[in-house]
N, CA, C and O atoms as a MOPAC input file, in Angstrom:
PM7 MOZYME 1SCF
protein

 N     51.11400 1    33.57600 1    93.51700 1
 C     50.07100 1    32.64400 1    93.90500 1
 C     49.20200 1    33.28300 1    94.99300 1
 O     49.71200 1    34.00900 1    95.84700 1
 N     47.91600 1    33.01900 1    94.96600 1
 C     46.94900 1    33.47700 1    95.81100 1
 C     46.92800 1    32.65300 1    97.19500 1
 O     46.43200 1    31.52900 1    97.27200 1
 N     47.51500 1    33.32600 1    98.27800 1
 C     47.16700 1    33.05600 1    99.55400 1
 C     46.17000 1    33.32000 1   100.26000 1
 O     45.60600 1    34.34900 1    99.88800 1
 N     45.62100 1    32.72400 1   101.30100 1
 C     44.53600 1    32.91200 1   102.66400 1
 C     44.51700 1    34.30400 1   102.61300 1
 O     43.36300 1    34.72800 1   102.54900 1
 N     45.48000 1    35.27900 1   102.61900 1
 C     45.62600 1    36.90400 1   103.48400 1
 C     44.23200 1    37.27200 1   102.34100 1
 O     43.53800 1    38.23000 1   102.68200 1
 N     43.90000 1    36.65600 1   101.24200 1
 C     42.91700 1    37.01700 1   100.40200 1
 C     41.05200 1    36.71900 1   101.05900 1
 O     39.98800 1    37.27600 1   100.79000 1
 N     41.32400 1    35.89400 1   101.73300 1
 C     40.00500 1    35.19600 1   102.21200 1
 C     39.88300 1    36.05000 1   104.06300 1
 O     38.85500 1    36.46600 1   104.59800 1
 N     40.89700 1    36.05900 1   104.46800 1
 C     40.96000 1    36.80500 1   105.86700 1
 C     40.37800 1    37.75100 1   105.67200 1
 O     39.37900 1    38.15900 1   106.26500 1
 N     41.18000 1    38.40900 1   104.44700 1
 C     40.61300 1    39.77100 1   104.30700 1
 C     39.13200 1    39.91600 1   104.10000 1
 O     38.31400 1    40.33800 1   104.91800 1
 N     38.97100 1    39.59700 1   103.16400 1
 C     36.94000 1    38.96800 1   103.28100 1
 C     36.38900 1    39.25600 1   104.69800 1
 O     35.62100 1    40.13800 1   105.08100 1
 N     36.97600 1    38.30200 1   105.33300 1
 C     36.46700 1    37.61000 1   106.27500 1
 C     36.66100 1    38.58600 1   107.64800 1
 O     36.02200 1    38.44600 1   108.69100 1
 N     37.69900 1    39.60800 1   107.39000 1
 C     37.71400 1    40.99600 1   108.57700 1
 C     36.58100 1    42.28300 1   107.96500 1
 O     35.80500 1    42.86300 1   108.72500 1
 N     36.65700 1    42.53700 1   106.66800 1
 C     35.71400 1    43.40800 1   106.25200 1
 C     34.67500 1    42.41200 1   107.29500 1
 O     34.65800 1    42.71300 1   108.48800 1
 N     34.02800 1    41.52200 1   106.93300 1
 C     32.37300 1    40.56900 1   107.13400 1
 C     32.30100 1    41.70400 1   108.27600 1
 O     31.67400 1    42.76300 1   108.23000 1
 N     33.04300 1    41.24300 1   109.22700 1
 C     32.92100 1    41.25500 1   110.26600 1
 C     32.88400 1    42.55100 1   110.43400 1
 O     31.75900 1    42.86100 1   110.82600 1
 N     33.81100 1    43.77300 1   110.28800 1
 C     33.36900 1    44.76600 1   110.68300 1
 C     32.30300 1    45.78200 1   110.28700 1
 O     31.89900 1    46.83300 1   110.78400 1
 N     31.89400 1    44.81700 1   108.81700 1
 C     30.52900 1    45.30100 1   108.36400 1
 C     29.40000 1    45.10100 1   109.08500 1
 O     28.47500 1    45.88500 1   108.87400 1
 N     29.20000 1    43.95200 1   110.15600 1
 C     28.30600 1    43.38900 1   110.95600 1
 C     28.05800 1    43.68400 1   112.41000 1
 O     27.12800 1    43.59800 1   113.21100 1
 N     29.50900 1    44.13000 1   112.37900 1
 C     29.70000 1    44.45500 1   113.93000 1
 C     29.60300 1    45.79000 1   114.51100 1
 O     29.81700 1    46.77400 1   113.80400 1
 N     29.26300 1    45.91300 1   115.88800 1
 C     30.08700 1    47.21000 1   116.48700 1
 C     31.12300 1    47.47900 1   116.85900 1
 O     31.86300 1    46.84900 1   117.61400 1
 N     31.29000 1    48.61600 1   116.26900 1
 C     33.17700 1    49.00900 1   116.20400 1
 C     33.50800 1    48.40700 1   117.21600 1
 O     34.39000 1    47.56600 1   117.03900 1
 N     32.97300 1    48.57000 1   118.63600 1
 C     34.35200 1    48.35700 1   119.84000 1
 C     34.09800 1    46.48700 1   120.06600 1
 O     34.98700 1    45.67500 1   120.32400 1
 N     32.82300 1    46.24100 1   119.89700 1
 C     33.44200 1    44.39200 1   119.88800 1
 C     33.84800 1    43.95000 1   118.60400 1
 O     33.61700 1    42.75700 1   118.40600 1
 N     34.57100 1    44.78000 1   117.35400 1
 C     35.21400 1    43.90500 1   116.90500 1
 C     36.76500 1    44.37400 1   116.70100 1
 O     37.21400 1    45.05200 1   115.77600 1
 N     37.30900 1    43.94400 1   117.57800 1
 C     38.68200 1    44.49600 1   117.74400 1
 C     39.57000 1    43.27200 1   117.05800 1
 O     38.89800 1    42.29100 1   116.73800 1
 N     40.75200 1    43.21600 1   116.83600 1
 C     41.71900 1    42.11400 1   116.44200 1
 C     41.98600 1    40.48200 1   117.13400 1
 O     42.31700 1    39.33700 1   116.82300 1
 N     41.65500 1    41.16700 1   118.06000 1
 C     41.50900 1    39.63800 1   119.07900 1
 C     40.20300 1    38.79800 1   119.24600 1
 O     40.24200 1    37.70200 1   119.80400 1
 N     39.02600 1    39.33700 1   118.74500 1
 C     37.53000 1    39.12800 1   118.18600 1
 C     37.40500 1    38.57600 1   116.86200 1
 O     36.71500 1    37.63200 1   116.47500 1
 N     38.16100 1    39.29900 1   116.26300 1
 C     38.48500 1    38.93000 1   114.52900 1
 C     39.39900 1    37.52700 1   114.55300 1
 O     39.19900 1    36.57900 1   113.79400 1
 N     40.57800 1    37.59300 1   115.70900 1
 C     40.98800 1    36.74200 1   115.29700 1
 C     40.69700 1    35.21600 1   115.77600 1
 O     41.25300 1    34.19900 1   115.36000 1
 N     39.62200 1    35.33000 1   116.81600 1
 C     38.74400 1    34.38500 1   117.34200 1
 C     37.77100 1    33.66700 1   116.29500 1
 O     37.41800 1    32.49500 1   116.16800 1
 N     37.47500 1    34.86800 1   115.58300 1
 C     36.23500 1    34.38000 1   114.51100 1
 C     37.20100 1    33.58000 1   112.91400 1
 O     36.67600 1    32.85200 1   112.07200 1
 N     38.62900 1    34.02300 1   112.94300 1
 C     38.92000 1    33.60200 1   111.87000 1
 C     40.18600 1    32.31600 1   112.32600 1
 O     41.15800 1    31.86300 1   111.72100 1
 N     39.61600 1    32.06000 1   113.61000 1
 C     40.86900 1    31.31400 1   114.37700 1
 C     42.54700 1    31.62400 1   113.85300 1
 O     43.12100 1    30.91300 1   113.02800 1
 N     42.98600 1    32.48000 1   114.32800 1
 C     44.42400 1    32.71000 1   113.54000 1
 C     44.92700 1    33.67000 1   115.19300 1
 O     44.47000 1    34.02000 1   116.28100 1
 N     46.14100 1    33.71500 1   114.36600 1
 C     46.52300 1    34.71000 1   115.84500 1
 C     46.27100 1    36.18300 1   115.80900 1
 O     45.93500 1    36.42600 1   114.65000 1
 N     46.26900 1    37.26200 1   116.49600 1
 C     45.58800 1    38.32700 1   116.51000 1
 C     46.93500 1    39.32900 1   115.82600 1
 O     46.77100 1    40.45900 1   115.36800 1
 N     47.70100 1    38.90300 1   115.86600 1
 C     48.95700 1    39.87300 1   115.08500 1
 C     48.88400 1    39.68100 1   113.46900 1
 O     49.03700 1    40.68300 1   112.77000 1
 N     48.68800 1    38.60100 1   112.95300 1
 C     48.10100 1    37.90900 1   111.63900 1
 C     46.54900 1    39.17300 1   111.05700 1
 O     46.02400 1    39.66400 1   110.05700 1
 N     46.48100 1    39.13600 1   112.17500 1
 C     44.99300 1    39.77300 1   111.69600 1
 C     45.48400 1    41.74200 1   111.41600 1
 O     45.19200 1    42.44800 1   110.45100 1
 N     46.18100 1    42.06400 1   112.51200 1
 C     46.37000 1    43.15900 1   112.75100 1
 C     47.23700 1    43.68100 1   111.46000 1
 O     47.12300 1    44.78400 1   110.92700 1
 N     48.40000 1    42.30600 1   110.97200 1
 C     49.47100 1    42.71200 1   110.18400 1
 C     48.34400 1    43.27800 1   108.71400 1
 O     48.72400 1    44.25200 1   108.06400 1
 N     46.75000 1    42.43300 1   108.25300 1
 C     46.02700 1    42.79100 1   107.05500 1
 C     45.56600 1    43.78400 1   107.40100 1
 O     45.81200 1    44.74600 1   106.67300 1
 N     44.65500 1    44.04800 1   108.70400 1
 C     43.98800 1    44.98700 1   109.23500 1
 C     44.71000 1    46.17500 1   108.20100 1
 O     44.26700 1    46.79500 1   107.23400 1
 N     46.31600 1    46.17100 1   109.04200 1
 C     47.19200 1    47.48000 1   108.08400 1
 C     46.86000 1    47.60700 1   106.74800 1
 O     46.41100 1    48.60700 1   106.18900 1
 N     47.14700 1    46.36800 1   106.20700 1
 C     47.31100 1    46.26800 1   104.35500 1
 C     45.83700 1    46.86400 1   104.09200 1
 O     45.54100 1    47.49100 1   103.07500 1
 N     45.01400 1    46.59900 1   105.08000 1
 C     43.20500 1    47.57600 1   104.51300 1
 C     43.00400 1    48.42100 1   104.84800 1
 O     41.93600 1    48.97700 1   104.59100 1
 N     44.12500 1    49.05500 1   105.75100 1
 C     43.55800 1    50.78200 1   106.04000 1
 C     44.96700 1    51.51300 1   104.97100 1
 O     44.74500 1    52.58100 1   104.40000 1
 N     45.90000 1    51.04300 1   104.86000 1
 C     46.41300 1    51.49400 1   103.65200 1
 C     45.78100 1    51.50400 1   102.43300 1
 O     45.80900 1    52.34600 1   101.53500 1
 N     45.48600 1    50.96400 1   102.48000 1
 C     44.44900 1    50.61500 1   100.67600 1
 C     43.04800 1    51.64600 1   100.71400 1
 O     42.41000 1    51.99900 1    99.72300 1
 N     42.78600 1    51.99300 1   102.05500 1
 C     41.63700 1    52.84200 1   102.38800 1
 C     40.28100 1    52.26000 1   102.55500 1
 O     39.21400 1    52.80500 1   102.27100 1
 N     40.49300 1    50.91700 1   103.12400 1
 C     39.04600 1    50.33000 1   102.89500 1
 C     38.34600 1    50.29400 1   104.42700 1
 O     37.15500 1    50.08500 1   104.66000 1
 N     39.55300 1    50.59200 1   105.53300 1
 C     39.24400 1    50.15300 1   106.89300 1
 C     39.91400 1    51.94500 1   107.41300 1
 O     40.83300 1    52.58100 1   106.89700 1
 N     39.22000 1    52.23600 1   108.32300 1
 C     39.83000 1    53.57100 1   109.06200 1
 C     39.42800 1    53.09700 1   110.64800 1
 O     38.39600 1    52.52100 1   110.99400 1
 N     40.53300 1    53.50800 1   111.47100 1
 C     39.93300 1    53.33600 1   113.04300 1
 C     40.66800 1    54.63000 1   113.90700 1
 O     41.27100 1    55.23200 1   113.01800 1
 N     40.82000 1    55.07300 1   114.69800 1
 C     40.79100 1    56.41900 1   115.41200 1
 C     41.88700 1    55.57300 1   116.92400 1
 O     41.50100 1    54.56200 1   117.51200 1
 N     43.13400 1    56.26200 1   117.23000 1
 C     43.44500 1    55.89400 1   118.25100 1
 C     42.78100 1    55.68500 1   119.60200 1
 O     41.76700 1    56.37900 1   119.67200 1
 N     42.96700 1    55.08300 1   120.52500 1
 C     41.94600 1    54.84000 1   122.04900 1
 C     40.91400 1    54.70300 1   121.48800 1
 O     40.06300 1    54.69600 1   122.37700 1
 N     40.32800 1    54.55800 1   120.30400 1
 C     39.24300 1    53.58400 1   120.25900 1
 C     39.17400 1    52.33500 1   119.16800 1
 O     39.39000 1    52.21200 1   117.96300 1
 N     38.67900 1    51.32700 1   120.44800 1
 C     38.95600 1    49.87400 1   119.66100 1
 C     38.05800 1    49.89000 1   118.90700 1
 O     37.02800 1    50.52600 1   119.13000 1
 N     38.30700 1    49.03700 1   117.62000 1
 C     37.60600 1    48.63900 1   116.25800 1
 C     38.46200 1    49.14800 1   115.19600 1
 O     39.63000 1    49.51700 1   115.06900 1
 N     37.36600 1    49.01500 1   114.45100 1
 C     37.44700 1    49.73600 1   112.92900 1
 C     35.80800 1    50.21500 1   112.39400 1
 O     34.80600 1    50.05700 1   113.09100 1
 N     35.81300 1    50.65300 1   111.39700 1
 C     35.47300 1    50.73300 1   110.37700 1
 C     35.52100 1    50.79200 1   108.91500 1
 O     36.56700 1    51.12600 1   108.35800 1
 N     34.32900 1    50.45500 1   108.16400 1
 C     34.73300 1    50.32500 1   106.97600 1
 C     34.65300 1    51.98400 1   106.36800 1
 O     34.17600 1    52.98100 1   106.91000 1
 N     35.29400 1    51.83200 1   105.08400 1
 C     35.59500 1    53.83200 1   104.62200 1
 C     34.14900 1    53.68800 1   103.86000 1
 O     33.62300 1    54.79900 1   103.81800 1
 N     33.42200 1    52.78600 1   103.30900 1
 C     32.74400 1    52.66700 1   102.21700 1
 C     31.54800 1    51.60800 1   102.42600 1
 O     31.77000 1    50.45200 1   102.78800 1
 N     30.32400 1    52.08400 1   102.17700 1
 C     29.85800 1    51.11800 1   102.09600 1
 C     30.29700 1    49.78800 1   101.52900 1
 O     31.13200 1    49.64600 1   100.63600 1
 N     29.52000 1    48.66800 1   102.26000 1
 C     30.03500 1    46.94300 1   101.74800 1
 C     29.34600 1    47.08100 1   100.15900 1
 O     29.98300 1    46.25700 1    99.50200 1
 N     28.65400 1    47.53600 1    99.53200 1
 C     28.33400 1    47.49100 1    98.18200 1
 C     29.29600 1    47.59200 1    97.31300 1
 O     29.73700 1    46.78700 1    96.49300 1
 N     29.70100 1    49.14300 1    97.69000 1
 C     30.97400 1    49.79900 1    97.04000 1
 C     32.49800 1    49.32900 1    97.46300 1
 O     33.46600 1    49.98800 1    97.08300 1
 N     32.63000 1    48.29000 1    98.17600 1
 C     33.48700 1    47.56300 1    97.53400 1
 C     33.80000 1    46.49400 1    96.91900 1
 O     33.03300 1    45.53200 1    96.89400 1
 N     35.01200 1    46.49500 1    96.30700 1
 C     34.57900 1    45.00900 1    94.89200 1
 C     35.68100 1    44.23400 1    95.88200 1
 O     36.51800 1    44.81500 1    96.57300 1
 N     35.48100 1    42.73600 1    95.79000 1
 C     36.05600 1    42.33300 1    95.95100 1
 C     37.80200 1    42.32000 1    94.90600 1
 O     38.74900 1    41.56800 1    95.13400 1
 N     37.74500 1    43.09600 1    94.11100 1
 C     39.12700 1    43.33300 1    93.55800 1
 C     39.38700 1    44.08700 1    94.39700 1
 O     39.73400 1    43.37400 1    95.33900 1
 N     39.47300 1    45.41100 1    94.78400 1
 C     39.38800 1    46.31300 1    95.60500 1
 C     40.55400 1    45.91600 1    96.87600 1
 O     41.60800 1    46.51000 1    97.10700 1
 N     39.84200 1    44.42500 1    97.76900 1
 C     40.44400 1    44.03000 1    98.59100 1
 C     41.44500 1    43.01100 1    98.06300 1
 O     42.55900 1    42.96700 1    98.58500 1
 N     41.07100 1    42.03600 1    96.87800 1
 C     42.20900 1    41.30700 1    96.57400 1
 C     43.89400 1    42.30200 1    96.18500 1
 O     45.02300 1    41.90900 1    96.47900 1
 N     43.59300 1    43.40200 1    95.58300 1
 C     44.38700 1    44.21900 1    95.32500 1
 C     45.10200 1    45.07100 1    96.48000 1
 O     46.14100 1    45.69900 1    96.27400 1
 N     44.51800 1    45.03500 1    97.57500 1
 C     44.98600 1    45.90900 1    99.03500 1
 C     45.72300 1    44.41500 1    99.96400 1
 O     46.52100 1    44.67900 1   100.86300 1
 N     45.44500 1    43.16400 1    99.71700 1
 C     46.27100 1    42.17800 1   100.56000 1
 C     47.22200 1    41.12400 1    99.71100 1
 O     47.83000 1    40.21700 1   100.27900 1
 N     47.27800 1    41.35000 1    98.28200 1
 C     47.86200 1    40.42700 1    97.65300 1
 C     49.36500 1    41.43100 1    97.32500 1
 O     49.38000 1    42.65900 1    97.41100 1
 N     50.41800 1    40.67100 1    96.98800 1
 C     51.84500 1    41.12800 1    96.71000 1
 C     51.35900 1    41.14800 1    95.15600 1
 O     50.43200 1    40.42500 1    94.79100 1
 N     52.10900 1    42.10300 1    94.18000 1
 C     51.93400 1    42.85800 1    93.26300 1
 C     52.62000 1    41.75800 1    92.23400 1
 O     53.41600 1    42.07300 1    91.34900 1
 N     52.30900 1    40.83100 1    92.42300 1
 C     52.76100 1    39.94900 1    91.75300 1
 C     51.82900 1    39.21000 1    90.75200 1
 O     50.74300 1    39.78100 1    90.86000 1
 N     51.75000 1    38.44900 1    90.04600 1
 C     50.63100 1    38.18600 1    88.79800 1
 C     50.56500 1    36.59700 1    89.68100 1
 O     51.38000 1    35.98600 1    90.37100 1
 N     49.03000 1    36.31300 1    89.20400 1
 C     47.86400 1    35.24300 1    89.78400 1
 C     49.16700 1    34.33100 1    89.37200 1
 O     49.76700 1    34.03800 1    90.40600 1
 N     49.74600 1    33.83500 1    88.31900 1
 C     50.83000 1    32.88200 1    87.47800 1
 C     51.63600 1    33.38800 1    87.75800 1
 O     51.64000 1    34.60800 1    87.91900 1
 N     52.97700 1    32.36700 1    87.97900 1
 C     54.30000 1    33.01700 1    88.29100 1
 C     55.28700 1    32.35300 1    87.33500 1
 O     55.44300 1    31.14600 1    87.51900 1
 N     55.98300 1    32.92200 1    86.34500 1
 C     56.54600 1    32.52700 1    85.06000 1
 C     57.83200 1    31.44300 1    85.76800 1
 O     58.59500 1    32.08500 1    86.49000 1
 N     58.03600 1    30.53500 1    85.70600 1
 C     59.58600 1    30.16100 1    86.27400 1
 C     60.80400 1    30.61800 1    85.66800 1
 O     60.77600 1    30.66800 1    84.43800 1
 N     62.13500 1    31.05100 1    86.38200 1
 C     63.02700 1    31.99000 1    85.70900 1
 C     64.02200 1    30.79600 1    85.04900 1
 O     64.15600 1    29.63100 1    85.42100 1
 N     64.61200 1    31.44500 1    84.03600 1
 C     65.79500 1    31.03900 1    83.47100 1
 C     65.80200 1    29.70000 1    82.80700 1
 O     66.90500 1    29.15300 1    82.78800 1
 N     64.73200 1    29.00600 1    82.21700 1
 C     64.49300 1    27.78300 1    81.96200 1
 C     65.76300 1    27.32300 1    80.38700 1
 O     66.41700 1    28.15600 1    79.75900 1
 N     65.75500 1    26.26200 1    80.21600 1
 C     67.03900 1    26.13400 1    79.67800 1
 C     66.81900 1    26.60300 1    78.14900 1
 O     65.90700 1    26.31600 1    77.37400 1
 N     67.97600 1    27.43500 1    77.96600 1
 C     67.43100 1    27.83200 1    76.05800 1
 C     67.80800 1    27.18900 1    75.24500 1
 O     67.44800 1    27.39200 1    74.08500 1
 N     68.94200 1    25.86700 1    75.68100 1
 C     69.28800 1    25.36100 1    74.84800 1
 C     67.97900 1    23.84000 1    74.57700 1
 O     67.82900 1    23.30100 1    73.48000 1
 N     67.34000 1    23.50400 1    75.63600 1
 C     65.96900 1    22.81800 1    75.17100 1
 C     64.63700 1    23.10100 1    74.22600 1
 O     64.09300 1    24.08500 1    74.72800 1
 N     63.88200 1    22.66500 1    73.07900 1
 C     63.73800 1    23.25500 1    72.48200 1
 C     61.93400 1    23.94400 1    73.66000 1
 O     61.21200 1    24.94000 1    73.62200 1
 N     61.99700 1    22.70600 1    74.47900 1
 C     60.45100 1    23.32800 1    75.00500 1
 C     61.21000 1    24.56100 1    76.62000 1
 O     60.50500 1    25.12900 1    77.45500 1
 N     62.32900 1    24.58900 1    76.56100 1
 C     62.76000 1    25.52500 1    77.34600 1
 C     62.63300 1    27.10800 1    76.83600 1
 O     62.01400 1    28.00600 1    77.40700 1
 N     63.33300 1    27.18500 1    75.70000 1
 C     63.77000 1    28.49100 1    75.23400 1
 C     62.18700 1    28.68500 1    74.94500 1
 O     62.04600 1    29.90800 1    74.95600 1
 N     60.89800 1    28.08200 1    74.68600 1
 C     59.91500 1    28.86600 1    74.24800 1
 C     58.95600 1    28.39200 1    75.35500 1
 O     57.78000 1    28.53400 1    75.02000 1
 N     59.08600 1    28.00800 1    76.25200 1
 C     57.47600 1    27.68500 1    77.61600 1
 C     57.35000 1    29.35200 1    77.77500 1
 O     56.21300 1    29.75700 1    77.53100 1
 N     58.10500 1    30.15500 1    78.06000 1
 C     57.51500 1    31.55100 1    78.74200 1
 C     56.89800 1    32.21200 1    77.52600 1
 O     55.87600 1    32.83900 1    77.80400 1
 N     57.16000 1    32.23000 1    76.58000 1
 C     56.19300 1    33.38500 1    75.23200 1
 C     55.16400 1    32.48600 1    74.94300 1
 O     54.17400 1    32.96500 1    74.39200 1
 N     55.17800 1    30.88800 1    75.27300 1
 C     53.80400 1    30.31100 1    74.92600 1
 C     52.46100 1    30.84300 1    75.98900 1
 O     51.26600 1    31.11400 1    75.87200 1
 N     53.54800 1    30.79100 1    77.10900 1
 C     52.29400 1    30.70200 1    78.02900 1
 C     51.67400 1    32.22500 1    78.68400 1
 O     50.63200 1    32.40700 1    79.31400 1
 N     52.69300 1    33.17500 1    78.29300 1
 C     52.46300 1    34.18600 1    78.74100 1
 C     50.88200 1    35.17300 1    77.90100 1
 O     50.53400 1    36.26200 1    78.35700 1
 N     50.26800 1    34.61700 1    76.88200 1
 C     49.18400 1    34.94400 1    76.65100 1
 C     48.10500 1    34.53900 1    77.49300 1
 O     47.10400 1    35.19600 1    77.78000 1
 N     48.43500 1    33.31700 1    77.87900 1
 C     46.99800 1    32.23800 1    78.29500 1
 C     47.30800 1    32.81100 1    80.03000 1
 O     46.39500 1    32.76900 1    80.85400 1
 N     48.68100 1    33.31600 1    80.38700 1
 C     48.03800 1    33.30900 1    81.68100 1
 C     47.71700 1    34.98100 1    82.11100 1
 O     47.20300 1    35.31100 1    83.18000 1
 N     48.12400 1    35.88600 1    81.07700 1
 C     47.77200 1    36.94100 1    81.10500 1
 C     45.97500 1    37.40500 1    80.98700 1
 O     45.39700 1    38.33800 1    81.54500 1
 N     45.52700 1    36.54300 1    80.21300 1
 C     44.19000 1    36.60000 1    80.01200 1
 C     43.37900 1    36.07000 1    80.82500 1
 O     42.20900 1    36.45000 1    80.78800 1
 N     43.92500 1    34.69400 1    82.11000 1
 C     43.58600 1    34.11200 1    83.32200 1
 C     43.48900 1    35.19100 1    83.93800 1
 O     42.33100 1    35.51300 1    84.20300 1
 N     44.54900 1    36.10000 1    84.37400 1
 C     44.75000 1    37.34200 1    85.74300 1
 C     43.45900 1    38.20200 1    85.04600 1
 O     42.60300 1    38.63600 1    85.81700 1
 N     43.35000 1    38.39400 1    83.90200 1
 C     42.32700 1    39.63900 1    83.10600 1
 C     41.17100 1    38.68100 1    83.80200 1
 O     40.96500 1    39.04500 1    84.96000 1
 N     40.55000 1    37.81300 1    83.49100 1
 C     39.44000 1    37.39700 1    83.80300 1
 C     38.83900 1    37.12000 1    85.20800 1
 O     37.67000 1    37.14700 1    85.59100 1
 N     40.47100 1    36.73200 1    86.12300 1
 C     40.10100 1    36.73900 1    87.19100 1
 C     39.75600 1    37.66700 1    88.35600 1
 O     39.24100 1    37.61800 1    89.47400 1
 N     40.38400 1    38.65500 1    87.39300 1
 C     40.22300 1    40.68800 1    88.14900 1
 C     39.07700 1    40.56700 1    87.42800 1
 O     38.27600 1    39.92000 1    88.10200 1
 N     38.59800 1    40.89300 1    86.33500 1
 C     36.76700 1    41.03800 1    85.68400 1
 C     36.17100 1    40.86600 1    87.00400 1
 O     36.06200 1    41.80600 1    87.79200 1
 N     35.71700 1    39.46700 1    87.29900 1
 C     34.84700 1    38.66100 1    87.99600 1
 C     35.27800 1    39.46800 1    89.21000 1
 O     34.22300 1    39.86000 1    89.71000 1
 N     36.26100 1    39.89600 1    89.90900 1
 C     36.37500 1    39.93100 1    91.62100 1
 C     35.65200 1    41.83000 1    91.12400 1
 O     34.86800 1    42.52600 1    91.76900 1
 N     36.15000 1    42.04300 1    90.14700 1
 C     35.68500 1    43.99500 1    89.80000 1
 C     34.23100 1    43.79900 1    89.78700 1
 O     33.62400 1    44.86700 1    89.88100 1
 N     33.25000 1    42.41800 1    89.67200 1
 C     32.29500 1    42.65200 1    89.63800 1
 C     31.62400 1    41.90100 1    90.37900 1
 O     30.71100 1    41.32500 1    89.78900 1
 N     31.78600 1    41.55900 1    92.08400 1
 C     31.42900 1    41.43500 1    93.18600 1
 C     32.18600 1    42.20800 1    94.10700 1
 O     33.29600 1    42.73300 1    94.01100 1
 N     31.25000 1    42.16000 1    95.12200 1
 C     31.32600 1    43.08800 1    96.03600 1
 C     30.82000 1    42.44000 1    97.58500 1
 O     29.79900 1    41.78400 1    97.79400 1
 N     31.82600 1    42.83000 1    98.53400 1
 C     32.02500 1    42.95700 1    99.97500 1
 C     30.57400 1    42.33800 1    99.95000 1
 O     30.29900 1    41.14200 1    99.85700 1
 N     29.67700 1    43.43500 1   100.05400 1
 C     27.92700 1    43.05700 1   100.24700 1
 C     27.66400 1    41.66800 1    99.70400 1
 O     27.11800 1    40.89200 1   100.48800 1
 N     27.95100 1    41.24000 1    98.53300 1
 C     27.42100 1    40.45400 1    97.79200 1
 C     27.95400 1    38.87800 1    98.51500 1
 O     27.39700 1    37.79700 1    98.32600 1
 N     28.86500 1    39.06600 1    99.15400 1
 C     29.63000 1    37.84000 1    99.97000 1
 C     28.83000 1    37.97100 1   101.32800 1
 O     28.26200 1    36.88000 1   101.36800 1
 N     28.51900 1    38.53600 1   102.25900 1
 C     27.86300 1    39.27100 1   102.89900 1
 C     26.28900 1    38.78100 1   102.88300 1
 O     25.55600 1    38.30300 1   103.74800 1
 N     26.11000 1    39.12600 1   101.47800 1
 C     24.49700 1    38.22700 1   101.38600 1
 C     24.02800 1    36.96200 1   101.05900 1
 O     22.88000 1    36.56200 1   100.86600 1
 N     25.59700 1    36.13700 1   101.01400 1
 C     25.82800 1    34.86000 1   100.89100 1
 C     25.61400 1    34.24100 1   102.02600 1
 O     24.79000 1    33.35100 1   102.23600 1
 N     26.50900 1    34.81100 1   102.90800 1
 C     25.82700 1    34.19400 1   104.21000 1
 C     25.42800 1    34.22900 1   105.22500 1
 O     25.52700 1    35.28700 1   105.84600 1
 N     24.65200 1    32.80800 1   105.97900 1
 C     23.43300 1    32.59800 1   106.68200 1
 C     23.97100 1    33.27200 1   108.09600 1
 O     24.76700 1    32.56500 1   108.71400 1
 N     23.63800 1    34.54800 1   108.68300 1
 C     24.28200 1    34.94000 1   109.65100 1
 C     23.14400 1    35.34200 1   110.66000 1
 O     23.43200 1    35.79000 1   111.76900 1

């Protein structure tokens, strides 16, 4: 299931796309996204692993690796989400029921083609494009 760490993340790129490196540090970010500043720091990681954020010791900020164009918002959903699918199948449902033994092969087309469509759409926006959404 899709959590907030998806929208934060958004919402720390914005910012260091807008900002100057040294006023936007974790405790700035986490002012602007009201959360606590360790919350922020723990994604901060998940986006410089993924390669989307780089920052240099003794100096506060970040930066982004890439222009805000060139990244898609898949890009970042894929650098803060657990590797887990948008649908989460429930385990072990009963086989001796007849809608037990078959809910997972029914549904596993319809929600496989949900995650396909919902990666399409994020592969084809971008950081910028959220960015030029809003009134700043």
């Amino acid at each position: 299931m899709i959590n907030s760490r998806f929208a934060v993340a958004i919402h720390i790129l914005s910012l260091v796309a807008s900002g100057p490196r040294e006023k936007v540090t974790s405790e700035y970010i986490a002012g602007s996204v009201n959360t606590n500043p360790v919350v922020i720091r723990r994604i901060t990681g998940m986006l410089k692993k993924a390669g989307l954020l780089q920052s240099q010791v003794g100096t506060p900020g970040a930066v982004l690796t890439r222009d805000p164009v060139e990244i898609s918002l898949l890009d970042i959903y894929l650098a803060v989400q657990e590797k887990e699918d948008l649908f989460s199948m429930h385990e072990n449902p009963n086989p001796q029921c007849p809608v037990g033994k078959n809910i997972q092969s029914a549904l596993e087309d319809t929600f496989h083609t949900a995650q396909t469509a919902m990666e399409r759409e994020l592969a084809n926006k971008s950081l910028q494009d959220i960015r030029t959404r809003m009134t700043l």
